[in-house]
N, C-alpha and C positions, 0 to 999 in steps of 0.2 A: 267955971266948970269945964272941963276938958271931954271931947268929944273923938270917938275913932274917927279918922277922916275920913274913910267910907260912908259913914252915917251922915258925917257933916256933908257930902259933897250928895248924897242918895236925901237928904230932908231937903234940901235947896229944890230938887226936882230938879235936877240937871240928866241925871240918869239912876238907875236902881245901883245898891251896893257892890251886885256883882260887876259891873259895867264898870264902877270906880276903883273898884281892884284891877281889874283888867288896864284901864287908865294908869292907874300908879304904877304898876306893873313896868307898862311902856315908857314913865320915865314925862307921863302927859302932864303930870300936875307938879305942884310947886308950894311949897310953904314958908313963907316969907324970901321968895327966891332962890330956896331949895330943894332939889328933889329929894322927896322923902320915904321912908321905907314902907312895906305892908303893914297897918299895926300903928301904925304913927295914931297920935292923939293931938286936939287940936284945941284951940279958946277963939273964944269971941273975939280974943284981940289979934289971931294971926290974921295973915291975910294968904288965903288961898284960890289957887291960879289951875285951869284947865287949858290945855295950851295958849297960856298966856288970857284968857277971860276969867276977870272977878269969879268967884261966888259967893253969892251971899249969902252970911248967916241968914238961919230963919228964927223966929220969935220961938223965945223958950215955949211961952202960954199957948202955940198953934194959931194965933188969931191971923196969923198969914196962910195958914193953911186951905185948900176947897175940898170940898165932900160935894158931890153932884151925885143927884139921879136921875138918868137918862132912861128913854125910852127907845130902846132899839129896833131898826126896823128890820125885816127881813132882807137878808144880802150882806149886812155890814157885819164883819170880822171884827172879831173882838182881839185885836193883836194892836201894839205900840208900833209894829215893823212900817214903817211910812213908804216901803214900795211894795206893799199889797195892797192892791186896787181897793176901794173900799173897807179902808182901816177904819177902825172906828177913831180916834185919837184926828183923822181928818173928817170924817163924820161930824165931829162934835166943829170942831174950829175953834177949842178952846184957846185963851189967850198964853196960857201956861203950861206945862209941861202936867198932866195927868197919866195914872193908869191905872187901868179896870180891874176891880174886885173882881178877882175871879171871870170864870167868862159866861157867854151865851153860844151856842153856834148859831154858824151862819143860817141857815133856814130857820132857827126858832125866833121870835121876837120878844119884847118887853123888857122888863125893868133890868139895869145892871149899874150897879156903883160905881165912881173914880173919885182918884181925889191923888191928891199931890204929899200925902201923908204917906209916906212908907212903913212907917210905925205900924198905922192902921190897919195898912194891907195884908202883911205881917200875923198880923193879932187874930185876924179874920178869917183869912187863909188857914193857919194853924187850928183854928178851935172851928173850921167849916161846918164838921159833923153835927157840933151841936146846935146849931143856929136853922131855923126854919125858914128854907125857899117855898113859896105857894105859888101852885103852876094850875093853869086852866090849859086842858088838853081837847083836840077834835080830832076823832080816828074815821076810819074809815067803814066799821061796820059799828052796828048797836051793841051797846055797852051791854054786857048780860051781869047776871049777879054770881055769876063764876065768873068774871073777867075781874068786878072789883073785888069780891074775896083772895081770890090768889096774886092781884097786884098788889094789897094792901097786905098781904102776908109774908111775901119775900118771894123773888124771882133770881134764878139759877143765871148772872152773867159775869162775864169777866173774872169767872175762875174765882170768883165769890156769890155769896146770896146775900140780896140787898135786904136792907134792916125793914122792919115791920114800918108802915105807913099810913096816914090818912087818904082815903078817898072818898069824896062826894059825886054820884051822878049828877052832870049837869047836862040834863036835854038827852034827846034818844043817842049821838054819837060821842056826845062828851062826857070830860069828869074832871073837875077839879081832885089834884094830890098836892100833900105837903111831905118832902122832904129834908130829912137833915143831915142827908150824905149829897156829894158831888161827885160821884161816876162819872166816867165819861160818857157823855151820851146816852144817861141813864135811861129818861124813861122815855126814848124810842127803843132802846133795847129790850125793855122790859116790855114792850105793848110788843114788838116782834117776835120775842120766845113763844108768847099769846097767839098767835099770828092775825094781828092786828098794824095796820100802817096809820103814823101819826101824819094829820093833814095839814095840823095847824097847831103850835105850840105856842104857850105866850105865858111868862113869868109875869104874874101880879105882884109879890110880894116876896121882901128880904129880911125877914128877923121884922121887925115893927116899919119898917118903910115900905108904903105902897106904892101901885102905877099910878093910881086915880091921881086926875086934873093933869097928867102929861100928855100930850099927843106925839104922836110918832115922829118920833126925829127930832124933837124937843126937850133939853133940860131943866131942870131947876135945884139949887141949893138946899143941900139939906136944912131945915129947920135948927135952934140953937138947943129946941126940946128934941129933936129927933137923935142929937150930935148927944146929948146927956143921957138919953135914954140907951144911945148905942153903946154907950162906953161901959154902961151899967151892964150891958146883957152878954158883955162879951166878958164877963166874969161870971153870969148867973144867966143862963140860958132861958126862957122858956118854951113850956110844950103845949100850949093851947092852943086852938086852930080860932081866927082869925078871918073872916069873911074880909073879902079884898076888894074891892068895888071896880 
């Protein structure tokens, strides 16, 4: 089966396809000791070279591949870039090369995905909108019942209005939302047009994978049922809200 070398050298987790273009580009890579054009297609049986380092095919089936879910703490940047000071990708100290579903910012904390699957990332990334983040929020004044009516109805930012939403009050200054868009910096934006300041932000839950049982600054593997269940959803979304523990 013949593979773009981009994908072959971006599945290995060496680097993302953009970066392997960039690479071939320069003339860095090598297909059976030649350098090869943009575009080039590859087998199992070539043997491909990044200045002069192997890479290795990866298993058609993924069973070399990692899915992690990390609990991120407040501070760590959610960027692969290895000279900003607390990256997350040194955060973790994984042994392989990862990267982050999507991201968190830096002051928010909780759940965020990686995995060495580019495919994934991909698949993920593109169908974002449809896929359900659950966030537990703490602002800075009392939640009123005009604060969660009009954050749950759509808020006037970034030169759009954000799509209709779940919200639960939780406690006099909190509220759990689930959303299924990623704005930038949604919903601090969205509690500011309010004029409301978020205190404390923390992602519980990504489409069916939760926080519960990670502690901060701690990974764990996704499940072989959470990996079946994902791949299912990332065809067939659901919209049900989901208590996150």
């Amino acid at each position: 089966m013949l593979k773009r070398l981009n994908k072959y050298i971006s599945d290995s987790g060496f680097c993302s396809r953009r970066e392997a273009d960039a690479l071939i580009e320069k003339g860095s890579v090598e297909v059976n000791g030649v350098v090869p054009e943009l575009g080039t297609k590859v087998s199992l049986d070539d043997k491909v070279t990044v200045n002069g380092k192997l890479i290795e095919a990866v298993a058609e089936d993924k069973t070399d591949r990692v899915y992690l879910a990390y609990n991120k703490p407040v501070g760590i940047t959610c960027t692969t870039e290895r000279k900003v000071q607390g990256n997350i990708i040194d955060a973790i100290g994984f042994a392989t090369r990862i990267f982050p579903i999507g991201r968190l910012d830096k002051p928010s904390e909780g759940l965020i995905l990686l995995t060495s699957d580019g495919d994934i990332v991909n698949k993920i990334l593109r169908a974002e909108n449809a896929h359900e983040k659950h966030y537990r929020v703490i602002v800075n004044r009392v939640v009123s019942d005009d604060f969660i009516s009009k954050m749950s109805s759509g808020i006037p930012i970034l030169d759009t209005v954000t799509k209709p939403c779940e919200l639960r009050r939780a406690g006099k200054f909190g509220f759990d939302i689930i959303l299924t868009q990623g704005l930038n910096r949604q919903i601090r934006r969205m509690c500011e047009y309010l004029g409301y300041e978020v205190t404390r932000l923390t992602r519980k839950r990504i489409m069916h994978v939760s926080l519960s049982g990670i502690k901060p600054g701690q990974y764990r593997h996704l499940t072989e049922a959470e990996m079946t269940q994902m791949n299912i959803a990332l065809e067939c979304s659901t919209k049900t809200f989901t208590q996150a523990q």
